[in-house]
TORPA-744617 format. One line per field, with one value per residue (C-alpha): residue number from 1; residue in one letter; chain; x, y, z. Coordinates in steps of 0.02 Angstrom, whole numbers, plus 50000, padded with zeros to 5 digits. Layout:
% TORPA-744617
lumpa	[NUM | ...]
firo	[a | ...]
drendo	[A | ...]
east	[X | ...]
north	[Y | ...]
up	[Z | ...]
END
This chain:
% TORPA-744617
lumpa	[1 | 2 | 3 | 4 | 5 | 6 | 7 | 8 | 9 | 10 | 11 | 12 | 13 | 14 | 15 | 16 | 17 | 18 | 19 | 20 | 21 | 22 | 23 | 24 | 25 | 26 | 27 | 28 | 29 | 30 | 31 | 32 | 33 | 34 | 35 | 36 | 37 | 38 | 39 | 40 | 41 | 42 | 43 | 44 | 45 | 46 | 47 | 48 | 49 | 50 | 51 | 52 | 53 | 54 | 55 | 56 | 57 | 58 | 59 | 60 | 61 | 62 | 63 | 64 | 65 | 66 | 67 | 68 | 69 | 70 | 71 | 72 | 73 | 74 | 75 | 76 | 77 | 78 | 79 | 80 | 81 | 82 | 83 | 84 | 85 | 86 | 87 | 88 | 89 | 90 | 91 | 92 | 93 | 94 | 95 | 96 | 97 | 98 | 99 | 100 | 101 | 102 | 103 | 104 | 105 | 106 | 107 | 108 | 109 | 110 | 111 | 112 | 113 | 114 | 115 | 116 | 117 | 118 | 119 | 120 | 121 | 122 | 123 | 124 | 125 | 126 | 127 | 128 | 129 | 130 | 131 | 132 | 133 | 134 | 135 | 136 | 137 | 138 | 139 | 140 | 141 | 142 | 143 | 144 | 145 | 146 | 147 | 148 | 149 | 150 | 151 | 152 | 153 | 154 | 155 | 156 | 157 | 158 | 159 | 160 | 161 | 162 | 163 | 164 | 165 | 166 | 167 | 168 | 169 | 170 | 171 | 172 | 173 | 174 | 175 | 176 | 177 | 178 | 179 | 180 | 181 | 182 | 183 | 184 | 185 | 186 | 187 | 188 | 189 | 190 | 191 | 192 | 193 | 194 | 195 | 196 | 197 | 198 | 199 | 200 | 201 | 202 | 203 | 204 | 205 | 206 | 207 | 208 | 209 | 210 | 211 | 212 | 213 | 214 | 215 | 216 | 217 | 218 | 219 | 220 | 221 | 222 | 223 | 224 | 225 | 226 | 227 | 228 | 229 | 230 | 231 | 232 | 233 | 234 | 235 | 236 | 237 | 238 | 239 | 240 | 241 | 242 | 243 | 244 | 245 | 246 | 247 | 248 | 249 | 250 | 251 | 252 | 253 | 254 | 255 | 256 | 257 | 258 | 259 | 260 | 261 | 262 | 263 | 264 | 265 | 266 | 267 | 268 | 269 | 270 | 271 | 272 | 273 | 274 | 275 | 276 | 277 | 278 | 279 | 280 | 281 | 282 | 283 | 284 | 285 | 286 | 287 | 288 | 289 | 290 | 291 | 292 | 293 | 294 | 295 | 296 | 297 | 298 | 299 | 300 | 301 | 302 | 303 | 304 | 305 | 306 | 307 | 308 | 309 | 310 | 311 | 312 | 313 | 314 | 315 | 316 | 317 | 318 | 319 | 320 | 321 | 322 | 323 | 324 | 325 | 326 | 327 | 328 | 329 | 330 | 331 | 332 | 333 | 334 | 335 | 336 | 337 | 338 | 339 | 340 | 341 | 342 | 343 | 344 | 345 | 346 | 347 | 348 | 349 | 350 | 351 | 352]
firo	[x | x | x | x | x | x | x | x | x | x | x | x | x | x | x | x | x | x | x | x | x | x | x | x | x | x | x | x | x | x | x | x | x | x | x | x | x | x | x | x | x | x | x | x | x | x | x | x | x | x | x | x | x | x | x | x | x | x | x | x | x | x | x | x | x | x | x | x | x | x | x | x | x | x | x | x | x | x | x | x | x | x | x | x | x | x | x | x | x | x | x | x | x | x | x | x | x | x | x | x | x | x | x | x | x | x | x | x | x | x | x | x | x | x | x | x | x | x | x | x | x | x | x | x | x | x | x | x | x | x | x | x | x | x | x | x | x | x | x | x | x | x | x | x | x | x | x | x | x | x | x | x | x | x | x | x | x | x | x | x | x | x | x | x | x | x | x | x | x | x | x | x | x | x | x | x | x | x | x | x | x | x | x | x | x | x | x | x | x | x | x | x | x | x | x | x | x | x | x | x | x | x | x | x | x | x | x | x | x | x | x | x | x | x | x | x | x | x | x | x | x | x | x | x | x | x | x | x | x | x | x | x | x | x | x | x | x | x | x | x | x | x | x | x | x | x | x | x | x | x | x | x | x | x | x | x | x | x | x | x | x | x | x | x | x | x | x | x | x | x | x | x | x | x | x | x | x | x | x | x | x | x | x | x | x | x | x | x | x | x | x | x | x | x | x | x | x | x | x | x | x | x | x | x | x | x | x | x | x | x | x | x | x | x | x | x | x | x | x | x | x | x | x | x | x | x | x | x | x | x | x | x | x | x | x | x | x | x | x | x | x | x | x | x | x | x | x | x | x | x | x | x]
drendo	[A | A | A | A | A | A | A | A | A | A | A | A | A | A | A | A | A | A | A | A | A | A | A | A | A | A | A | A | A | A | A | A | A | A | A | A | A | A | A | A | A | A | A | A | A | A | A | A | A | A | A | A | A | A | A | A | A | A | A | A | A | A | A | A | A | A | A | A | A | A | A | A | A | A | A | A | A | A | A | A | A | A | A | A | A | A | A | A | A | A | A | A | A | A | A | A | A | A | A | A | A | A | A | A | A | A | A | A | A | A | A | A | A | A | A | A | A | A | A | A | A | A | A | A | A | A | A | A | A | A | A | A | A | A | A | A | A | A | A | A | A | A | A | A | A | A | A | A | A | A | A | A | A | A | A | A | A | A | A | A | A | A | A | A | A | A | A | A | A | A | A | A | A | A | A | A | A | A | A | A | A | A | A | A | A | A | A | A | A | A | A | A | A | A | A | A | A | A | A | A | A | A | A | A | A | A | A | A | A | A | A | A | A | A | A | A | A | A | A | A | A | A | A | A | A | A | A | A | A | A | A | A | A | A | A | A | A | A | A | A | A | A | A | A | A | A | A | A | A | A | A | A | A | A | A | A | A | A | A | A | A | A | A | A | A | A | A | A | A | A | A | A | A | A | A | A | A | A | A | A | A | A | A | A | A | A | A | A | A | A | A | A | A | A | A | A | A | A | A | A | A | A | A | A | A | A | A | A | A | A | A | A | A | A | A | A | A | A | A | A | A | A | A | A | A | A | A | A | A | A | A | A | A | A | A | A | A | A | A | A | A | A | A | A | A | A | A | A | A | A | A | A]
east	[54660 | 54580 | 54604 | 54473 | 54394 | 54209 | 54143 | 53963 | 53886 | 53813 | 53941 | 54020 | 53874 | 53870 | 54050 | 53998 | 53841 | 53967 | 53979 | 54143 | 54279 | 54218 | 54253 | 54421 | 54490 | 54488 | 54539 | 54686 | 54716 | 54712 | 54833 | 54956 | 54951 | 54993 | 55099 | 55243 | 55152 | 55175 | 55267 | 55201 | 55251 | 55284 | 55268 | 55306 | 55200 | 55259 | 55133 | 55255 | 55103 | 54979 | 54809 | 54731 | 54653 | 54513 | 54434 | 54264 | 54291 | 54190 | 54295 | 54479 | 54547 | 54646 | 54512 | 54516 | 54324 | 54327 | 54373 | 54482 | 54620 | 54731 | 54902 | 54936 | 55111 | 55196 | 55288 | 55421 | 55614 | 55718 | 55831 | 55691 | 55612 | 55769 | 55810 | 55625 | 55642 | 55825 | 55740 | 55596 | 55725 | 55824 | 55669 | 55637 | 55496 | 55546 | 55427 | 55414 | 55256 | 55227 | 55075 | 55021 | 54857 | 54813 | 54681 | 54797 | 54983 | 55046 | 55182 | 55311 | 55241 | 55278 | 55460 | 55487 | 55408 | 55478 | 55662 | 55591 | 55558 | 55737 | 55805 | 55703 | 55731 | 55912 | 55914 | 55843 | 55690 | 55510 | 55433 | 55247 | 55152 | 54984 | 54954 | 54780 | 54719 | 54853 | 54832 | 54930 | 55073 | 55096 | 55089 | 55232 | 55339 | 55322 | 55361 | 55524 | 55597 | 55592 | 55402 | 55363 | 55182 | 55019 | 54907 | 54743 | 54583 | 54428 | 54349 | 54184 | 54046 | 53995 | 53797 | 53870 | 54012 | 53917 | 53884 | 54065 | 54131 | 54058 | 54216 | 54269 | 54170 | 54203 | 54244 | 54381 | 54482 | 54453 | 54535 | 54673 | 54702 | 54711 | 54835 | 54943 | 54933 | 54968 | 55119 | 55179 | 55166 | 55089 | 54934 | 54879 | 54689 | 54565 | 54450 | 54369 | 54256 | 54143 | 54094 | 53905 | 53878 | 53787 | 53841 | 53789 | 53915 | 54072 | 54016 | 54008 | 54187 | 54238 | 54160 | 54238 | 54411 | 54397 | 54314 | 54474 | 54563 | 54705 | 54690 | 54799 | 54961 | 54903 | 54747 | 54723 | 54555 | 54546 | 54433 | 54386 | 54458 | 54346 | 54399 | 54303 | 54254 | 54238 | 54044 | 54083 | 54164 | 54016 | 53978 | 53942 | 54069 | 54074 | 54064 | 54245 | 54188 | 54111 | 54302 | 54380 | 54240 | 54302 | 54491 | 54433 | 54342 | 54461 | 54584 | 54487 | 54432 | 54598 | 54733 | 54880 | 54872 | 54939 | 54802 | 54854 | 54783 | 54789 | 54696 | 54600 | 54744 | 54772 | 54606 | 54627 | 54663 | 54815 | 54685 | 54586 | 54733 | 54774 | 54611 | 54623 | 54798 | 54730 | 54578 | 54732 | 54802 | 54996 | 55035 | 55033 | 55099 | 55240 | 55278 | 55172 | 55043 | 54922 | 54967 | 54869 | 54791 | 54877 | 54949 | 55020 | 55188 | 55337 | 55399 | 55190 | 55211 | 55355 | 55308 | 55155 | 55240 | 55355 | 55209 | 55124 | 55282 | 55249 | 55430 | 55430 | 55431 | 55585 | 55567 | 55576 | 55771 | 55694 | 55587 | 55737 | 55837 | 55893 | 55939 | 56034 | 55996 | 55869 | 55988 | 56049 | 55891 | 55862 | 55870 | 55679 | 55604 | 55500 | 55595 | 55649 | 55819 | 55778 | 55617 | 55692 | 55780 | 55785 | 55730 | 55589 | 55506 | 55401 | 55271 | 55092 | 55013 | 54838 | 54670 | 54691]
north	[56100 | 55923 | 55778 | 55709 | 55521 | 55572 | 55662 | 55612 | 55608 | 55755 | 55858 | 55817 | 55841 | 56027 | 56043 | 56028 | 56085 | 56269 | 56389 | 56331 | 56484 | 56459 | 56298 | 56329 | 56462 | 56346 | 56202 | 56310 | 56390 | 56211 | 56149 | 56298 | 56255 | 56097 | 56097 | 56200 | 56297 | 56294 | 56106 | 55952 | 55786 | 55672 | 55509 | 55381 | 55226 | 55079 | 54929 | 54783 | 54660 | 54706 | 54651 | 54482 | 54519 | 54407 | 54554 | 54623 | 54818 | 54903 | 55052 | 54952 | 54921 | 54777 | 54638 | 54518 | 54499 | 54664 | 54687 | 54837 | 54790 | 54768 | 54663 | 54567 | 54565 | 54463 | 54513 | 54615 | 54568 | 54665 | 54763 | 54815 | 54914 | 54967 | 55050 | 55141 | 55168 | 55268 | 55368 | 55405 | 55488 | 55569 | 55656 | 55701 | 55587 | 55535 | 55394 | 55241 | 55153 | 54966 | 54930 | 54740 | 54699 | 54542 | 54503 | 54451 | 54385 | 54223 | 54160 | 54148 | 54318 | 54402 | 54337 | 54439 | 54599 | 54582 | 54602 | 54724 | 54834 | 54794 | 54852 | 55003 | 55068 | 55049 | 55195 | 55308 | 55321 | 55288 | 55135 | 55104 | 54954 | 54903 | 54715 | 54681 | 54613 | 54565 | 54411 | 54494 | 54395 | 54450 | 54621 | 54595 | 54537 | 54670 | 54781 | 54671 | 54706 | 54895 | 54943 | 55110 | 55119 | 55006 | 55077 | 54998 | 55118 | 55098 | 55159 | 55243 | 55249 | 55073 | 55104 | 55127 | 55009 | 54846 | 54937 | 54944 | 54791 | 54603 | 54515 | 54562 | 54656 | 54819 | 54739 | 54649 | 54802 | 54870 | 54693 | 54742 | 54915 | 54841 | 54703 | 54849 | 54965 | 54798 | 54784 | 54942 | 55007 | 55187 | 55181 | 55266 | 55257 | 55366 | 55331 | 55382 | 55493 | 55523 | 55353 | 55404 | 55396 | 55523 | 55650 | 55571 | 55438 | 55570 | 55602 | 55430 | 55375 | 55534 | 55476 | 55310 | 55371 | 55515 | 55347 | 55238 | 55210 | 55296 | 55432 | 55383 | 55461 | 55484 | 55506 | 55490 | 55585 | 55525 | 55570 | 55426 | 55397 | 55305 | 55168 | 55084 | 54922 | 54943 | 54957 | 55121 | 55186 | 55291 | 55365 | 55559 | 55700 | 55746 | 55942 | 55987 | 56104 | 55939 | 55866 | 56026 | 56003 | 55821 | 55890 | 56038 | 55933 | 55769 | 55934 | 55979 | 55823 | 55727 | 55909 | 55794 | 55687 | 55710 | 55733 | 55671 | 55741 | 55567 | 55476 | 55592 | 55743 | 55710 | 55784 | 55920 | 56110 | 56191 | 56317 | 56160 | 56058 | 56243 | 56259 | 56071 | 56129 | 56283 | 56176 | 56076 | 55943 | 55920 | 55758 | 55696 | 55555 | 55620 | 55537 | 55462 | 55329 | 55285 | 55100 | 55097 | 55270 | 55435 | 55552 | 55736 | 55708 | 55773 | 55924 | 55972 | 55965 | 56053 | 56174 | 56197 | 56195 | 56350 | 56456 | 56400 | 56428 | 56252 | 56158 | 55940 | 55901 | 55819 | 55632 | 55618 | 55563 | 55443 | 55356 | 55331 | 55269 | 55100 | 55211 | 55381 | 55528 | 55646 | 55807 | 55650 | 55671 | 55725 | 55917 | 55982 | 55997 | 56144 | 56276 | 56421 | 56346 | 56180 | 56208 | 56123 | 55982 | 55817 | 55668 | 55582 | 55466 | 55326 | 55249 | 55189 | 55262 | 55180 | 55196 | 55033]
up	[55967 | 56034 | 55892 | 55900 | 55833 | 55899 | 55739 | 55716 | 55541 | 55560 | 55621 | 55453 | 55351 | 55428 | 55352 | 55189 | 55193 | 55219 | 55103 | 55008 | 55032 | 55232 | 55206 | 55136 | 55231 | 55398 | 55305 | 55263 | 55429 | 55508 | 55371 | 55426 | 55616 | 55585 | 55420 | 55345 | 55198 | 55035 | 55044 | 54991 | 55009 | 54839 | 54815 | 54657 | 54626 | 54536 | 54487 | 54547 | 54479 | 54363 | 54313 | 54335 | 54513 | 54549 | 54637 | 54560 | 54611 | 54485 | 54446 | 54431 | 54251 | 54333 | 54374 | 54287 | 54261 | 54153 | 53966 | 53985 | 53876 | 54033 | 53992 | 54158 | 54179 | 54337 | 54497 | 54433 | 54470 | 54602 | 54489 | 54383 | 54535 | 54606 | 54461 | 54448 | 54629 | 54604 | 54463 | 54565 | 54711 | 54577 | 54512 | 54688 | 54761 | 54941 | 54964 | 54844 | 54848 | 54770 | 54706 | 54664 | 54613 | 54732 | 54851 | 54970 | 54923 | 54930 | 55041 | 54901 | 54838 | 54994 | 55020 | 54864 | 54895 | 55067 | 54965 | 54866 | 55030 | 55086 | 54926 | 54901 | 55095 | 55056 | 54929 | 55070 | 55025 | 55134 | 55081 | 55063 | 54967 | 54933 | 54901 | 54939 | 55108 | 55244 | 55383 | 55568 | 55533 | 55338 | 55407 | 55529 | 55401 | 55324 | 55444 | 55476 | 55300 | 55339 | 55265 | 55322 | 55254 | 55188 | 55080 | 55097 | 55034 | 55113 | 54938 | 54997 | 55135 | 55234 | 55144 | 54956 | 54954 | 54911 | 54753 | 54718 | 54794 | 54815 | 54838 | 54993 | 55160 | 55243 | 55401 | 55272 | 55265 | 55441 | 55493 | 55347 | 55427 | 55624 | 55569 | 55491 | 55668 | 55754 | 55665 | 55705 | 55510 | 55474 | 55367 | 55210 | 55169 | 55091 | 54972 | 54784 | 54767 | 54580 | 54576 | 54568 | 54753 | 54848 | 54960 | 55120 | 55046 | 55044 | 55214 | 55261 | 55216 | 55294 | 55458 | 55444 | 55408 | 55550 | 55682 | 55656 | 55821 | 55754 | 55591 | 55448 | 55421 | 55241 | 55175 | 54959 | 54913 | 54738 | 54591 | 54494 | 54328 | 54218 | 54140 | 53974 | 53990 | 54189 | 54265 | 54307 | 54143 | 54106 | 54260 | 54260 | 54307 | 54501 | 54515 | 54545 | 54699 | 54773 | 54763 | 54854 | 54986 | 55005 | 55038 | 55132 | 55277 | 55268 | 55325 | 55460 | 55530 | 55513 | 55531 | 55567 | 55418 | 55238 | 55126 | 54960 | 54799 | 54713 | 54572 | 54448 | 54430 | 54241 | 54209 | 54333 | 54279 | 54356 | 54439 | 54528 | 54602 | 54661 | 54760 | 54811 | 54891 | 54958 | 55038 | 55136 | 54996 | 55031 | 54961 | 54768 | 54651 | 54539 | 54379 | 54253 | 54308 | 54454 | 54430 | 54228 | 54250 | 54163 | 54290 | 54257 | 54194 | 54322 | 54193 | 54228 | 54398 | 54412 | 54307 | 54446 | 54568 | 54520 | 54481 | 54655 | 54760 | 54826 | 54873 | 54900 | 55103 | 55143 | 55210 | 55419 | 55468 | 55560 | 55411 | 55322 | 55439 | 55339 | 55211 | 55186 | 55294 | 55222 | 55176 | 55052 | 54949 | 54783 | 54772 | 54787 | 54613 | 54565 | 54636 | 54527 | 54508 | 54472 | 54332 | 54180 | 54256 | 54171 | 54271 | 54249 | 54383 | 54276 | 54415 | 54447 | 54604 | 54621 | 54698 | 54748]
END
């Protein structure tokens, strides 16, 4: 099969105009071509910065224009996230993502998450970090310190996103996303979806994502989680089948790619993040935030994951490579041997 960058709008608009088990079943025939069923890959996100962003994005608890009863709490120090970061392997996450809530970091700021990275890719596991917009050369030195992935959402369609966002353009985080190829970094983007847009908006950042030069490695499809005292915190419920449809054709379009079943899962039934895997998810958070928003706990998820048969993917040799080799990672959690153990990864993925 061609992978192809050409999709027009309505091409994906016929996708999800499908009935849904169509829909499914070749989302789920193109995940097995190009993935190993039944695995999925599992991530930990720690907030590294919280709160007092300047940015105005109306569903994030951390802006600091929004009551939400948000403590900001500063960059934290190195052997505070090493030590998250060693409980997130032991638990069984293979890639550690930082989250920091800027809209772009400072120099000084930098130099530190830049040892952060270091230290993190040392344990052996894949780094990723979201921090906000990056100039070319920030995003070099990232790459320099051993940064494996940015994270860097571009939220929702080109037509809604003004609705979301005043504070910075679309063309903002395209420039993000081309400094971070430039740099030789893989990217993770996606977007939210629930956030009262219309459908012709979850086909529109579907057409955007699918248009990049390049598809994302990863791809986070995630459900909003309202917060109170953001401009969204009343907005009403997206039809779960209009999620799955979201997963189902980011499969399709974008087979290669990790899809990753992000924000939104601590209000998801066992049976739904089922389907959502089914429709071609194979990538989650594990542990117990999305930066300030609840996540299913890991004794949840691998209690899941035993009754779905699903095993952890095992990080690439060669994305660990400043650290130890992957058969030195934590044994895979949610197996039938492993259901009750112990370890708990605290993090804070986000839909940053």
């Amino acid at each position: 099969m061609t992978i192809r960058h050409d999709w027009t709008r309505a091409e994906i608009q016929a996708l999800f105009d499908r009935p849904l088990l169509d829909l499914v079943f070749e989302a789920q025939g193109l995940h097995r071509r190009y993935h190993t069923p039944n695995t999925v890959q599992v991530s930990t996100l720690l907030s590294i910065k919280t709160g007092a962003c300047p940015e105005d994005c109306a569903y994030c608890p951390q802006s600091v224009r929004y009551d939400t009863g948000l403590d900001a709490e500063d960059l934290l120090e190195l052997q505070t996230v090493t030590a998250r970061a060693q409980a997130a392997k032991d638990a069984g996450a293979t890639r550690f993502c930082m989250g920091a809530a800027y809209r772009s970091p400072k120099a000084k700021d930098l130099a530190k998450v830049a040892a952060l990275v270091r230290a993190v890719k040392g344990l052996g596991l894949e780094t990723c970090a979201t921090l906000g917009m990056l100039t070319p050369d920030q995003a070099v030195a990232l790459k320099e310190a051993g940064l494996d992935y940015y994270n860097h959402n571009l939220d929702t369609s080109p037509e809604y996103y003004e609705k979301i966002i005043t504070t910075r353009t679309y063309q903002d985080r395209l420039d993000t996303l081309e400094a971070v190829r430039a740099a030789g970094m893989k990217v993770c983007c996606g977007g939210i979806v629930g956030m009262g847009e219309g459908a012709e908006d979850r086909v529109g950042l579907l057409h955007a994502l699918v248009t990049l030069p390049e598809h994302p490695e990863s791809v986070p499809i995630n459900l909003l989680v309202r917060v109170e005292g953001t401009p969204l915190a009343d907005t009403a419920d997206l039809d779960p089948f209009e999620f799955v449809r979201a997963i189902a054709v980011a499969r399709i379009l974008m087979p290669r790619s990790h899809v990753r079943l992000s924000a939104g899962r601590s209000g998801m039934s066992d049976e739904l993040q089922a389907l959502c895997f089914l429709a071609g998810a194979n990538s989650i958070f594990y542990g117990e935030k999305l930066l300030t928003t609840g996540n299913p706990d890991t004794a949840r998820d691998r209690a899941l994951f035993a009754r779905l048969g699903i095993t952890p993917e095992a990080p690439p040799a060669a994305d660990v490579a400043h650290g130890t080799a992957a058969q030195d990672t934590a044994a895979p959690i949610g197996t039938a041997a492993t259901p009750d153990a112990a370890h708990i990864a605290t993090g804070a993925p986000a839909a940053a």
